[in-house]
Structures are given as C-alpha cells and as structure tokens.
MIPA-402295 format. One record per atom (N, C-alpha, C): x, y, z; atom name; residue number from 1. Coordinates in nm, 4 decimals. Example, Ala and Ser with C-alpha at 12.3 -4.5 7.8 and 13.67 -1.06 7.14 Angstrom:
BEGIN
[atom [1.3190; -0.5690; 0.7800]; "N"; 1];
[atom [1.2300; -0.4500; 0.7800]; "CA"; 1];
[atom [1.3200; -0.3300; 0.7800]; "C"; 1];
[atom [1.2850; -0.2250; 0.7080]; "N"; 2];
[atom [1.3670; -0.1060; 0.7140]; "CA"; 2];
[atom [1.2900; 0.0030; 0.7870]; "C"; 2];
***
This chain:
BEGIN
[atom [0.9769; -12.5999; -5.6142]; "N"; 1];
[atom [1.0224; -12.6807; -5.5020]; "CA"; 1];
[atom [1.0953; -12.8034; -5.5532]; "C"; 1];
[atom [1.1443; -12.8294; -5.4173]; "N"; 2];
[atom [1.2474; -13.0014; -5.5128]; "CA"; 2];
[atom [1.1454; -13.1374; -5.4766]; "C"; 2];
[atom [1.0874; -13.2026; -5.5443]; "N"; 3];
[atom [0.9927; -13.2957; -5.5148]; "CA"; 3];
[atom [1.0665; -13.3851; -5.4634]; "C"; 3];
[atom [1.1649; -13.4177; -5.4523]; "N"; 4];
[atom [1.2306; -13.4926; -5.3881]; "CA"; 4];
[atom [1.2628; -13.4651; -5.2273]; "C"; 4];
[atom [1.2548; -13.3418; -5.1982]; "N"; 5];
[atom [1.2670; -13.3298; -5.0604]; "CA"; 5];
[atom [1.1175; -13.3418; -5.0253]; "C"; 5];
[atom [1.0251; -13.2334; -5.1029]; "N"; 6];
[atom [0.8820; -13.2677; -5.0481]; "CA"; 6];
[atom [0.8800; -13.4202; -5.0437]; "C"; 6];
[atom [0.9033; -13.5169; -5.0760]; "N"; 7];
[atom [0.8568; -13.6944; -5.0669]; "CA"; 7];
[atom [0.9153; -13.7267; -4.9627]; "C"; 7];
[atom [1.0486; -13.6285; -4.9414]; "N"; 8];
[atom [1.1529; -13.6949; -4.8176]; "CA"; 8];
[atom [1.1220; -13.6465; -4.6968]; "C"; 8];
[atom [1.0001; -13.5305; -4.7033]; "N"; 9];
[atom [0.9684; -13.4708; -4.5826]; "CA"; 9];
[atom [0.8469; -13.5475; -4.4935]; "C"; 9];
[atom [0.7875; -13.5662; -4.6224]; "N"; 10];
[atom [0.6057; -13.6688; -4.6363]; "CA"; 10];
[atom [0.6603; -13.8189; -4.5569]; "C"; 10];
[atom [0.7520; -13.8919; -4.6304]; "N"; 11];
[atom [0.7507; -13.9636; -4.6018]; "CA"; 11];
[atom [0.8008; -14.0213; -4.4402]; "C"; 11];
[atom [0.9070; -13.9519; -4.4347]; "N"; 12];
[atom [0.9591; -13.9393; -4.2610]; "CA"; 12];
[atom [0.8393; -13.8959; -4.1452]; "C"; 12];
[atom [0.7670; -13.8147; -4.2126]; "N"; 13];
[atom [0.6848; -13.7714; -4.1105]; "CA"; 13];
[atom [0.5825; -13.8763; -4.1194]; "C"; 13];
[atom [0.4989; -13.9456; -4.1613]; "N"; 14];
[atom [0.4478; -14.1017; -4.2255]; "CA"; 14];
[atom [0.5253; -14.1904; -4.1171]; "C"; 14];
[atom [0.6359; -14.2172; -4.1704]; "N"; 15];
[atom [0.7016; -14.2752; -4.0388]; "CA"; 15];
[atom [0.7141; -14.2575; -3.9095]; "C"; 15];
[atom [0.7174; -14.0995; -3.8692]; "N"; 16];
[atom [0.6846; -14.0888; -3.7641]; "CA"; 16];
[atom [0.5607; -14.0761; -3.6864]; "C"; 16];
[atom [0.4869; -14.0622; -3.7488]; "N"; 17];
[atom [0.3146; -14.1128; -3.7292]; "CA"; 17];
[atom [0.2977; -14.2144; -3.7080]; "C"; 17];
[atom [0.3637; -14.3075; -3.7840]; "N"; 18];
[atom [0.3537; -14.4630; -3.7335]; "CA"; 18];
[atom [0.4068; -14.5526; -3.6578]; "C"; 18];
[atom [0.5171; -14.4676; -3.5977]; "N"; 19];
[atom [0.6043; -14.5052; -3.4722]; "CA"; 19];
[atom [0.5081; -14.4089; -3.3661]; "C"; 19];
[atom [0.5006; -14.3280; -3.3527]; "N"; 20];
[atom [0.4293; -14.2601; -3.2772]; "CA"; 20];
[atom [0.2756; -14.3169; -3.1986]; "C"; 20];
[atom [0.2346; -14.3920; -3.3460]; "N"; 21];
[atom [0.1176; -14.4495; -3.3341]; "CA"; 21];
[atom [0.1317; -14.5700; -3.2595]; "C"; 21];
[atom [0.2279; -14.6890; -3.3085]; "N"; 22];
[atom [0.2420; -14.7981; -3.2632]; "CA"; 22];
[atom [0.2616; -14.7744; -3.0804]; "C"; 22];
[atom [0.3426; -14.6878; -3.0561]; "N"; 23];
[atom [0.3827; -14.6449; -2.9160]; "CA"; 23];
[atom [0.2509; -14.6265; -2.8114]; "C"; 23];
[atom [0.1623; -14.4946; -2.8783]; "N"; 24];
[atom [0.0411; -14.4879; -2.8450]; "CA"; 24];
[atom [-0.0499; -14.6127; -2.8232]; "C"; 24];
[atom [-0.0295; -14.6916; -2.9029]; "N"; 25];
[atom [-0.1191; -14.8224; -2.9234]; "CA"; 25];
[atom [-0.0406; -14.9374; -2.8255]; "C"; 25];
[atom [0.0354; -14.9111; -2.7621]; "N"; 26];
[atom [0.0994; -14.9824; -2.6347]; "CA"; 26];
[atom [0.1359; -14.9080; -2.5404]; "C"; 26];
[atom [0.0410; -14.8148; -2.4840]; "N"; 27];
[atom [0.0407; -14.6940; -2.3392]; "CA"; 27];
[atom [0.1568; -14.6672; -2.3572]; "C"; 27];
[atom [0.2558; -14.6374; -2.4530]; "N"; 28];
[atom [0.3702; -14.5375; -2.4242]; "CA"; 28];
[atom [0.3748; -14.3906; -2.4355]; "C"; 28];
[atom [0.4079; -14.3217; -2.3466]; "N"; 29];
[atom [0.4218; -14.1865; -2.3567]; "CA"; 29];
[atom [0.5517; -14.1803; -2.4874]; "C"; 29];
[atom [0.5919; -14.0254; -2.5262]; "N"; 30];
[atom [0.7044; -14.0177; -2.6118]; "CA"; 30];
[atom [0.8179; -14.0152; -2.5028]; "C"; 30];
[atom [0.9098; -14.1000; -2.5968]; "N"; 31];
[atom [1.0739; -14.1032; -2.5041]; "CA"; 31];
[atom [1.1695; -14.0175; -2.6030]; "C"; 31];
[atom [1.2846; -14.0364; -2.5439]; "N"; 32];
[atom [1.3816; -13.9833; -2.5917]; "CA"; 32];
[atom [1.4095; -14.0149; -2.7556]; "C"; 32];
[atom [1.3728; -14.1101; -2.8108]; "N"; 33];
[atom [1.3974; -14.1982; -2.9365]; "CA"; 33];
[atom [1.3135; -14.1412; -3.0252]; "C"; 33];
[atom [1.1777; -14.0788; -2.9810]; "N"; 34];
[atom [1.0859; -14.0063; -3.0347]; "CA"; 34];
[atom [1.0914; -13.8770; -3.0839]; "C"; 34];
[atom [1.1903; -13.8211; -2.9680]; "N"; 35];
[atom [1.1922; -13.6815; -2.9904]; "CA"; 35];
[atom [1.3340; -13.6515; -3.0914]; "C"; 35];
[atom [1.4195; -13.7357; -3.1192]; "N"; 36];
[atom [1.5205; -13.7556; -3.1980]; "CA"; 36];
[atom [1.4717; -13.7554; -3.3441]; "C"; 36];
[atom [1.3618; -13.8387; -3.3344]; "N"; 37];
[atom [1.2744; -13.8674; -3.4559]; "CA"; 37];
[atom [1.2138; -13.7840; -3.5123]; "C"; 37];
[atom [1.1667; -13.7068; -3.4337]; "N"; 38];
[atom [1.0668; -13.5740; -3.4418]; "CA"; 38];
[atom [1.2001; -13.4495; -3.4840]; "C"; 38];
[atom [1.3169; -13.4632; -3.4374]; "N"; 39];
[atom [1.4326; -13.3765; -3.4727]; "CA"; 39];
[atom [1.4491; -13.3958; -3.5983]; "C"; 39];
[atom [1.4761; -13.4912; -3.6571]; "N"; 40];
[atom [1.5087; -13.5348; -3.7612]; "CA"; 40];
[atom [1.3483; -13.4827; -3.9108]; "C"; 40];
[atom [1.2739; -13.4709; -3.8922]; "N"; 41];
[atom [1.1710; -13.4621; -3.9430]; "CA"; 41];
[atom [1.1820; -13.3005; -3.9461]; "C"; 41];
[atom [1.1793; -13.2396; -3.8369]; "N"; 42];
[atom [1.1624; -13.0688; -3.8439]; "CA"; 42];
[atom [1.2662; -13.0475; -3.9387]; "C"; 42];
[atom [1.3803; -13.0947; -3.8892]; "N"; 43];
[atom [1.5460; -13.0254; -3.9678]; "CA"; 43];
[atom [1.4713; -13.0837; -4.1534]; "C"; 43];
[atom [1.4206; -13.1431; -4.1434]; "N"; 44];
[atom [1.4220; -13.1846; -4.3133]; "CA"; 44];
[atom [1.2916; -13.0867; -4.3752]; "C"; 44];
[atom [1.2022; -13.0390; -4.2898]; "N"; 45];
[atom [1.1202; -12.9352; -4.2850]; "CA"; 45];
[atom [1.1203; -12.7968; -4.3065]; "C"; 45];
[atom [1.2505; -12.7532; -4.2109]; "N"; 46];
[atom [1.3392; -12.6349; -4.1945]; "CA"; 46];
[atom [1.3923; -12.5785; -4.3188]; "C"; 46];
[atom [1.4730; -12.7624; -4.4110]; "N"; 47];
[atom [1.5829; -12.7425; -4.5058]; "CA"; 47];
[atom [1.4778; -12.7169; -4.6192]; "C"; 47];
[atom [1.3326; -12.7616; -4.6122]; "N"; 48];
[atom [1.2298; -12.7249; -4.7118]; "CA"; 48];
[atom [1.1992; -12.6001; -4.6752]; "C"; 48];
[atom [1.1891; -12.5457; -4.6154]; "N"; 49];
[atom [1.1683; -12.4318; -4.5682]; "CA"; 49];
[atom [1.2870; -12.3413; -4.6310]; "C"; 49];
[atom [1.3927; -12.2930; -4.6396]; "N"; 50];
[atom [1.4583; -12.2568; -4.6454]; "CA"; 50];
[atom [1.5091; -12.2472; -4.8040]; "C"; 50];
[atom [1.4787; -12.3743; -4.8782]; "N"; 51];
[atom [1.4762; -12.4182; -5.0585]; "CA"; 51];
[atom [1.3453; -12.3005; -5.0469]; "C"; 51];
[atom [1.2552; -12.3357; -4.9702]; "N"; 52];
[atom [1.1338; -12.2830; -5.0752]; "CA"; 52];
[atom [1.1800; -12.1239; -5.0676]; "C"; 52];
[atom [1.2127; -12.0261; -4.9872]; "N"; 53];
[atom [1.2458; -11.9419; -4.9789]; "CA"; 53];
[atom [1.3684; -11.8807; -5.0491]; "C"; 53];
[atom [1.5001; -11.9454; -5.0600]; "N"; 54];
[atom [1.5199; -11.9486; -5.1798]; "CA"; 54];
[atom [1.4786; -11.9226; -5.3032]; "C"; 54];
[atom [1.4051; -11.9992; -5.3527]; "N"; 55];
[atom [1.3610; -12.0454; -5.4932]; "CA"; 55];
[atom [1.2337; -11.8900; -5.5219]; "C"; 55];
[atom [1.2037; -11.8478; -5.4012]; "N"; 56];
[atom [1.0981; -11.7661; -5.4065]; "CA"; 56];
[atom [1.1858; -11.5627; -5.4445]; "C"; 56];
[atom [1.3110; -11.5997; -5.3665]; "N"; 57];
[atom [1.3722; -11.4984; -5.3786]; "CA"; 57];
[atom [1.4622; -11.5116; -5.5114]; "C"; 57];
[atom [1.4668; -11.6391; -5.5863]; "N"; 58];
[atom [1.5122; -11.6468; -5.6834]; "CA"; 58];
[atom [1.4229; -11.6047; -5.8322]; "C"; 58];
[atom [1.3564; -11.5830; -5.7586]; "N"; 59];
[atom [1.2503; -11.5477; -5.9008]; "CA"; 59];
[atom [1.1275; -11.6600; -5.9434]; "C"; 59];
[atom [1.1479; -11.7632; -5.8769]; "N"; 60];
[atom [1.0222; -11.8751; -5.8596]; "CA"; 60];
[atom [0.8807; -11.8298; -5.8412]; "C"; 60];
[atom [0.7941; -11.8777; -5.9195]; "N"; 61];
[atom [0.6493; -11.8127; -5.8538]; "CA"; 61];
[atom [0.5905; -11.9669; -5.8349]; "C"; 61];
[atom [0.5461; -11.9628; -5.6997]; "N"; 62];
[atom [0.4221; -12.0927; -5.7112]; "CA"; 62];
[atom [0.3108; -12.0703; -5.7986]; "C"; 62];
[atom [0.2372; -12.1919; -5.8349]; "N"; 63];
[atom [0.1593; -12.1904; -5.8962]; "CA"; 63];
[atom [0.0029; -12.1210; -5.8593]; "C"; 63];
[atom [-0.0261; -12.1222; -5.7224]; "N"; 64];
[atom [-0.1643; -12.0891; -5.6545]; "CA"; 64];
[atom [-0.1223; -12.0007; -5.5904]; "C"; 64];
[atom [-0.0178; -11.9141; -5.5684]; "N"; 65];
[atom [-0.0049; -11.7821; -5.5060]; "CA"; 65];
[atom [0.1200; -11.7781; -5.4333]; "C"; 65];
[atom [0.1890; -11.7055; -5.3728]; "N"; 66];
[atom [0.3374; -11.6709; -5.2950]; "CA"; 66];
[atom [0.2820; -11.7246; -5.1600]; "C"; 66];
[atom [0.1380; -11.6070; -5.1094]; "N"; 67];
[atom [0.1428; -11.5823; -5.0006]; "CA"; 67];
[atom [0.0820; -11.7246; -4.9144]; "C"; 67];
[atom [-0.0351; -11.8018; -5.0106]; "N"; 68];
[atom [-0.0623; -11.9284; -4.9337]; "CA"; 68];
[atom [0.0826; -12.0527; -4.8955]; "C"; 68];
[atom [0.1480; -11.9823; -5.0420]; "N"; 69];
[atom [0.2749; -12.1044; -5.0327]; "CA"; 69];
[atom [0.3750; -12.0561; -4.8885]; "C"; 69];
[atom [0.3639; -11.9543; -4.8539]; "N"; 70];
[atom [0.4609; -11.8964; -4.7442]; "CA"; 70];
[atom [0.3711; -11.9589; -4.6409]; "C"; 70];
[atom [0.2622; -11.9650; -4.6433]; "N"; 71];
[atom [0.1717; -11.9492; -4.5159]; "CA"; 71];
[atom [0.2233; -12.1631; -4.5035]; "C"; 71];
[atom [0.1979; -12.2494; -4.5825]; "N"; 72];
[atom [0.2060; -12.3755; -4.5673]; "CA"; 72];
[atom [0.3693; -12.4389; -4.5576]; "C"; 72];
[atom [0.4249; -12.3353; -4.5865]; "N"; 73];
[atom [0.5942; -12.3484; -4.5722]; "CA"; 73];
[atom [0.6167; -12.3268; -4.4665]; "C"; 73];
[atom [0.5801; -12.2197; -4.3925]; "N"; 74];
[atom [0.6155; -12.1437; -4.2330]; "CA"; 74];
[atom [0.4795; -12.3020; -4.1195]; "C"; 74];
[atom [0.4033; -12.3316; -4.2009]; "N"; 75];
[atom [0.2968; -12.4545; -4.1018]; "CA"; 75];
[atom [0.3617; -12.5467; -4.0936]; "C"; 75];
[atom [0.4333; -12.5966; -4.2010]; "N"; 76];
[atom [0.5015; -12.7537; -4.2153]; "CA"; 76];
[atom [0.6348; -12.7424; -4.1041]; "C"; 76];
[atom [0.6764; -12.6228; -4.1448]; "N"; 77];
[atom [0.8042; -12.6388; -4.0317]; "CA"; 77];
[atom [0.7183; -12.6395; -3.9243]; "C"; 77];
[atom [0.6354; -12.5435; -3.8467]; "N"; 78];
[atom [0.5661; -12.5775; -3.6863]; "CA"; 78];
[atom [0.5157; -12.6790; -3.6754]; "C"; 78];
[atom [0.4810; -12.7157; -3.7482]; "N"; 79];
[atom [0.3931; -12.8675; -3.7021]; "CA"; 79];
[atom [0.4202; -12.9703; -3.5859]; "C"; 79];
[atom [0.5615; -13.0230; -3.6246]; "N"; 80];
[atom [0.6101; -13.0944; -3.5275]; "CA"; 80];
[atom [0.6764; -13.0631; -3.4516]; "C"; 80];
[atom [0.7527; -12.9559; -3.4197]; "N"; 81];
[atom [0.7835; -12.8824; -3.2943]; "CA"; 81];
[atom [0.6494; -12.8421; -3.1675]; "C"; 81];
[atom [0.5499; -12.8115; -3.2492]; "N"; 82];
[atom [0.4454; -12.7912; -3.1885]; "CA"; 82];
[atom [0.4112; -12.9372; -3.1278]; "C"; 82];
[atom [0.3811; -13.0244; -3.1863]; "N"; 83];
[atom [0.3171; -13.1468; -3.1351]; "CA"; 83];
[atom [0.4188; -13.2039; -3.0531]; "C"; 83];
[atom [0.5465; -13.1345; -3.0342]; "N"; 84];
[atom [0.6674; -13.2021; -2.9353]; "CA"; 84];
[atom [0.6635; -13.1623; -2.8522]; "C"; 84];
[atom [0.6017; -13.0035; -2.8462]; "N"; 85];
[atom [0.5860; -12.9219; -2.7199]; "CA"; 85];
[atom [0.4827; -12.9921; -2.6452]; "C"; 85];
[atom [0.3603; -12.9936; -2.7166]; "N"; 86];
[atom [0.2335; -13.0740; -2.6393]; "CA"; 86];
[atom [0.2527; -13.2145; -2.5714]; "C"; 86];
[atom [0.2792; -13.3083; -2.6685]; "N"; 87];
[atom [0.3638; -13.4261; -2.6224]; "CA"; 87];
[atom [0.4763; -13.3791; -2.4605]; "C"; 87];
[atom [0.5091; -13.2728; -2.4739]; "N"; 88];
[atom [0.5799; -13.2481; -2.3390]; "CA"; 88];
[atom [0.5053; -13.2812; -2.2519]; "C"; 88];
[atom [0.3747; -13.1884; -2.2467]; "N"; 89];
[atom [0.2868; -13.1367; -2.1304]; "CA"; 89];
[atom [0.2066; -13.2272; -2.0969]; "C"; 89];
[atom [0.1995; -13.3324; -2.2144]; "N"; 90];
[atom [0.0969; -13.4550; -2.1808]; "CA"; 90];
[atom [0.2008; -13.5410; -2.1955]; "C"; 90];
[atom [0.2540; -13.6144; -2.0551]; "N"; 91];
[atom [0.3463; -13.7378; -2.0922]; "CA"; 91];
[atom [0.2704; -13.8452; -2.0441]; "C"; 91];
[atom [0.1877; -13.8819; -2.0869]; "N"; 92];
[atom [0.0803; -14.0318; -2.1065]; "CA"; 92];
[atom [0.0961; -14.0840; -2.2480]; "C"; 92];
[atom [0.0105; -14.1756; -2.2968]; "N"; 93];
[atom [0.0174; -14.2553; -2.3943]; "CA"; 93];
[atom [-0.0849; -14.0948; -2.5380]; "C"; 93];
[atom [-0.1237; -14.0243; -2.4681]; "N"; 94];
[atom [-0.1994; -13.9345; -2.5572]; "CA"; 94];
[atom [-0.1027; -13.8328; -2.5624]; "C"; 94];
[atom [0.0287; -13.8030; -2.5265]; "N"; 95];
[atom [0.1361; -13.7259; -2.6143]; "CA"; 95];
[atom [0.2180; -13.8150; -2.7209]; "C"; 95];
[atom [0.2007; -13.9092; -2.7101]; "N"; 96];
[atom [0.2543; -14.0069; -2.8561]; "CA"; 96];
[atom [0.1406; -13.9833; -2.9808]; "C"; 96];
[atom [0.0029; -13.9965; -2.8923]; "N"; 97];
[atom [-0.1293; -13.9693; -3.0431]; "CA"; 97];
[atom [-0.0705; -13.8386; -3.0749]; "C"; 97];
[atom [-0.0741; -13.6829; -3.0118]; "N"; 98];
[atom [-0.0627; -13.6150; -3.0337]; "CA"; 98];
[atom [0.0781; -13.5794; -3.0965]; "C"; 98];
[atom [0.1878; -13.6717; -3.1163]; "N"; 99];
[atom [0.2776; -13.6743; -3.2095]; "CA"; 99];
[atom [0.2332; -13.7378; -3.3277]; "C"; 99];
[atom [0.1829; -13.8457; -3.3192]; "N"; 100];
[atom [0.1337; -13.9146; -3.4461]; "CA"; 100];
[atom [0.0396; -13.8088; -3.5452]; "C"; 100];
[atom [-0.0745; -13.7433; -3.4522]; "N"; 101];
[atom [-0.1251; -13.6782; -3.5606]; "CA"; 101];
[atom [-0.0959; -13.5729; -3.6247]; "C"; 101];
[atom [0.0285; -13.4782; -3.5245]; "N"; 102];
[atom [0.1009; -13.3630; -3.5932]; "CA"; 102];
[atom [0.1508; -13.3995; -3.6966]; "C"; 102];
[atom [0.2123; -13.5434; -3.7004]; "N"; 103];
[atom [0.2791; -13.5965; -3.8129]; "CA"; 103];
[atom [0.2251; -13.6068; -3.9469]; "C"; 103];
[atom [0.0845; -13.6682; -3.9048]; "N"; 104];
[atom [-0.0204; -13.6815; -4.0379]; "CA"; 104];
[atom [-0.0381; -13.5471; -4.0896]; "C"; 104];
[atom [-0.0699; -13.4640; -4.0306]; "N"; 105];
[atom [-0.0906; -13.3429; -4.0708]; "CA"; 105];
[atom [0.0776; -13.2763; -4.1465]; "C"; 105];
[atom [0.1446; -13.3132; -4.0822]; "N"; 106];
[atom [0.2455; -13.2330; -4.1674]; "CA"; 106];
[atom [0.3059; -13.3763; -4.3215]; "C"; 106];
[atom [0.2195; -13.4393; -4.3152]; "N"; 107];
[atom [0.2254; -13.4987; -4.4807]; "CA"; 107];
[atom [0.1470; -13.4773; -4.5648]; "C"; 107];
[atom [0.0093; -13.4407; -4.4865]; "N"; 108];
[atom [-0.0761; -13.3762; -4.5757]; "CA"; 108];
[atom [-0.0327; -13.2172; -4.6153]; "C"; 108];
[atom [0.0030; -13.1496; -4.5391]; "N"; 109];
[atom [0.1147; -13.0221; -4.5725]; "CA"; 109];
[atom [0.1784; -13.0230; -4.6752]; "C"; 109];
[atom [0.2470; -13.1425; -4.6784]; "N"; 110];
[atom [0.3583; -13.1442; -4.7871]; "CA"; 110];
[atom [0.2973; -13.2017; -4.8835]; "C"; 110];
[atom [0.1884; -13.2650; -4.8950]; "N"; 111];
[atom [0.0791; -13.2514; -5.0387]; "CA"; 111];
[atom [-0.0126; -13.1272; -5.0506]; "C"; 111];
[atom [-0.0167; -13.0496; -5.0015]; "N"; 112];
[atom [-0.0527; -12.9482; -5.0522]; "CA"; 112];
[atom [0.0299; -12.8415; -5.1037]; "C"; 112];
[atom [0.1475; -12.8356; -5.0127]; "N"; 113];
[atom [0.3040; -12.7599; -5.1261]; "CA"; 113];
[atom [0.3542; -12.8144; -5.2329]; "C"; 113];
[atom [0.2802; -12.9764; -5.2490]; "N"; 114];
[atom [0.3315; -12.9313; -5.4054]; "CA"; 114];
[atom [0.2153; -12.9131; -5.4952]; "C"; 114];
[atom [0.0943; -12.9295; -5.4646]; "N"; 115];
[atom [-0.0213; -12.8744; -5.5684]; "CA"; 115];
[atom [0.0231; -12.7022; -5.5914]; "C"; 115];
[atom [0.0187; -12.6531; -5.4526]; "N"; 116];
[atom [0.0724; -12.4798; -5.4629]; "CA"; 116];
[atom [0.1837; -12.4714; -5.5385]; "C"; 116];
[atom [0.2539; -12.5460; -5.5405]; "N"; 117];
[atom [0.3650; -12.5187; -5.6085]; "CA"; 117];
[atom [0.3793; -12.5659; -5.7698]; "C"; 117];
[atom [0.2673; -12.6220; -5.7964]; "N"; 118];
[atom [0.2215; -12.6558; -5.9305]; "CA"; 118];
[atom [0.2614; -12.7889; -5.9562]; "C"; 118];
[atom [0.2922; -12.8812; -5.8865]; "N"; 119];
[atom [0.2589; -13.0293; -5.9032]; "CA"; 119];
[atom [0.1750; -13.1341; -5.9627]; "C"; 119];
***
C-alpha cells in the first residue's frame, strides 16, 4: 500500500470526526458542508481502494493475508457512505454523532491496513 495515502485517508477522516463532532456538540444535524466533507473522504477511500487492488493484481501480497486485506479495503470504502446514509434518516444532532463515529472507525480501518499490509 502507499502509506502516504493510508495517512491521507486517516487523517481526513479524523477531521471529519471532529467537525462532525463539534456540530453534534452544538445540536446540529449534518448540512450540506458535511456531506461534501464526507465526499471528499470516501473518494480518497475509493482511490485506496482501487491502489490496493492494483498492487494485489500486481503481484503484491499483504502481510496477514489477501482475503482479510480485501475484506478491510471493501469496509473502509463503506464506512462513510454508510454513516451518510444514516445521518440521512436521522436529521437531528445524532446524525452528525453518527458521522463522527463512522469517521473514527474508518481511521482505525486505515490502521489496521497497514499492519495487514505489513507496516
């Protein structure tokens, strides 16, 4: 994998946990500015998605197995699409938590693709 995108994926989504959070932490539901944010985070997810697959059809082996590394490659991209969908259905101040924590979760994702990936 390119550790440089894994940091660039971690870290945006970090950010968006913490915008997400701050929002939550002043009764805001997610707005439009959020879900831009949340765009921006998947597409850099996607483009990891897409390296890792690559690199896998290139003859790359992760370090802890193909099939867990496919399984946390194909999670990291859903993550925040998922928590954008929910965030839909709940437009109160608890579809912003529920962006914030998809977020956390998809940085902890991207520390575990690179242990799998031999980091």
């Amino acid at each position: 994998m390119i550790d440089a995108l894994t940091l660039a994926v971690g870290l945006t989504a970090l950010a968006l946990a913490a915008w997400c959070g701050f929002a939550f932490s002043r009764d805001q539901a997610t707005k439009d500015w959020h879900f831009i944010g949340m765009a921006v985070v998947t597409l850099l997810a996607v483009i990891q998605l897409a390296v890792g697959v690559v690199r896998l059809v290139g003859g790359d082996k992760p370090h802890q197995g193909t099939t867990i590394f496919v399984a946390y490659l194909l999670g990291s991209a859903a993550a925040i699409p998922a928590a954008a969908f929910m965030s839909l259905a709940e437009r109160t101040r608890w579809g912003s938590a529920t962006v914030a924590a998809g977020a956390v979760i998809l940085a902890v994702l991207e520390v575990r693709l690179y242990d799998i990936w031999g980091g």
